[in-house]
C-alpha positions in Angstrom: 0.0 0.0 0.0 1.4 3.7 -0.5 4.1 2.0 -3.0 4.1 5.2 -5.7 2.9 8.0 -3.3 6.1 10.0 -3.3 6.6 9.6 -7.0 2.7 10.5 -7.7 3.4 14.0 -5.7 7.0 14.5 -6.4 8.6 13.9 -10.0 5.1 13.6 -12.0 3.5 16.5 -10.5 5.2 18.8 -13.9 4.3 16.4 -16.4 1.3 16.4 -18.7 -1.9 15.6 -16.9 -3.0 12.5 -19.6 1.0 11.3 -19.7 0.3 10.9 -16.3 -2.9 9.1 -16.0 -1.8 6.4 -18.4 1.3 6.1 -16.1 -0.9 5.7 -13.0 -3.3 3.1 -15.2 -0.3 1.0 -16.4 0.5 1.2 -12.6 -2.1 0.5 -11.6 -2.8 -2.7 -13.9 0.4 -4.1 -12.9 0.0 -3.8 -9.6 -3.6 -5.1 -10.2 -1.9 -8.5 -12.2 0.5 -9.3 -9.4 -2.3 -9.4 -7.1 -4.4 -11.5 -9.3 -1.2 -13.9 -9.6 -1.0 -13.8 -5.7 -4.6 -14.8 -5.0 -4.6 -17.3 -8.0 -1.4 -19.2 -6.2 -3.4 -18.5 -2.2 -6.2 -20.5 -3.8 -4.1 -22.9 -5.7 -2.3 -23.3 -2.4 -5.8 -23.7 0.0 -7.0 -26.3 -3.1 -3.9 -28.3 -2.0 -3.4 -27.9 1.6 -7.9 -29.4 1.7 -7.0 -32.0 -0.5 -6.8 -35.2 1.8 -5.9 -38.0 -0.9 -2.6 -35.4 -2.3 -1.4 -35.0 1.8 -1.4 -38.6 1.9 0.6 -39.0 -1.4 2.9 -36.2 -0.3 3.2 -37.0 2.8 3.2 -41.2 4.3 4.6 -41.0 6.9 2.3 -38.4 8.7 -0.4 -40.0 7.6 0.2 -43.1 8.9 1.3 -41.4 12.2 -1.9 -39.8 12.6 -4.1 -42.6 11.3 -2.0 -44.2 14.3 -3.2 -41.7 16.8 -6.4 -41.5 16.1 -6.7 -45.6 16.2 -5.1 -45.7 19.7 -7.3 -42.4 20.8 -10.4 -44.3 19.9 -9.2 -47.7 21.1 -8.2 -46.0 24.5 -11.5 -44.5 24.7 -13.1 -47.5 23.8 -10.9 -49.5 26.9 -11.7 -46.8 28.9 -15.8 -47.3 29.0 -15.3 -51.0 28.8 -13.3 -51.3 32.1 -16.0 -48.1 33.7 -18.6 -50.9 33.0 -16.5 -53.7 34.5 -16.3 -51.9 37.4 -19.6 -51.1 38.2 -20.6 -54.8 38.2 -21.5 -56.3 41.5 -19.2 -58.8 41.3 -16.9 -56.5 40.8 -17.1 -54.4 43.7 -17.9 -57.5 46.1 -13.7 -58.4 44.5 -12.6 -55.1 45.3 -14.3 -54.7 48.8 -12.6 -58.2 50.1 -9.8 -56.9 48.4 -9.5 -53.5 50.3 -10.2 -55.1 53.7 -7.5 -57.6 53.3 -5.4 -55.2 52.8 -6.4 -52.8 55.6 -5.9 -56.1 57.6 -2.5 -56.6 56.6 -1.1 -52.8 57.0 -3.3 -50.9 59.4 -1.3 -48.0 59.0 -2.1 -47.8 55.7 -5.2 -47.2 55.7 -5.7 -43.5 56.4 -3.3 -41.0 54.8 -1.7 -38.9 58.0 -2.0 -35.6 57.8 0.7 -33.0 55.8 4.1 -32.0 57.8 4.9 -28.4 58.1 7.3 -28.7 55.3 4.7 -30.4 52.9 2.2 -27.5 53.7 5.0 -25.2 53.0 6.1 -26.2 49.7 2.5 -26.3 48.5 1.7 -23.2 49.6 4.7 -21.6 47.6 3.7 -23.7 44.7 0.4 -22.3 44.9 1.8 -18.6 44.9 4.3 -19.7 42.5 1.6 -21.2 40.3 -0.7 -17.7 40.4 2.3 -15.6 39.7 3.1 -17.3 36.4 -0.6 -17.4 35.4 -1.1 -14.0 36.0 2.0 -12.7 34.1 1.0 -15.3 31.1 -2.2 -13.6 31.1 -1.0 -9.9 30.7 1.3 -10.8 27.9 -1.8 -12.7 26.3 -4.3 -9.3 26.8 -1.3 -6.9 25.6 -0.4 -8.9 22.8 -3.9 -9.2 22.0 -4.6 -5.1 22.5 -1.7 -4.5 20.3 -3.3 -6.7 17.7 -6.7 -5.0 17.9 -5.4 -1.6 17.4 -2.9 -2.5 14.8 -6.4 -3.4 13.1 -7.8 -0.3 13.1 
């Protein structure tokens, strides 16, 4: 934007009016042709990148990596609601009751979890703080760099 401002006010400002309109149009319908070229190779580009069967071609490896992925995301899932109904079977629980109560049998002291030392409560309090400190700054960057953004748009 503003490429040929200085030149429109400075050196064509003594030449003949209609000498300098068809140097402005010729400009002009350069500039106009490199953007056309631009957009044509954007949307060339956008064709490409949506084009699922040409990624695969291009790229194997990445497909097969994500097919991967996705397999063990849904097969983990999958495990995951299989074993939730497993557990909630009765005979389930009944295994994991006499389970539990021979274990607090064995190792009384096992059973209930004793309460935090002073240093324990220490470090988790300065984790805490620590924790709120670095959220907090992460948050300022995130609004300034986003206030920066929305008046560099205007």
């Amino acid at each position: 934007m503003g490429e040929g401002t200085d030149r429109v006010n400075g050196e064509r400002a003594n030449g003949e009016p209609r000498k300098v309109a068809r140097e402005l149009e010729t400009e002009i319908t350069e500039i106009r042709s490199r953007l056309d070229r631009s957009l044509a190779e954007l949307d060339r580009r956008r064709h490409e990148l949506t084009d699922v069967r040409l990624q695969v071609r291009r790229h194997p490896m990445v497909a097969v990596a994500a097919g991967v992925t996705v397999l063990a995301l849904v097969g983990g899932v999958a495990y995951a609601v299989w074993a939730s109904r497993q557990r909630n079977k009765p005979v389930s629980k009944v295994r994991r009751l006499k389970h539990a109560l021979s274990r607090m049998i064995d190792q009384p002291q096992k059973v209930a979890k004793p309460e935090p030392t002073v240093p324990e409560k220490i470090l988790a309090a300065a984790g805490t703080a620590a924790a709120t400190m670095l959220v907090k700054k992460m948050m300022e960057r995130a609004f300034d760099v986003a206030g920066r953004e929305t008046a560099a748009a205007r």
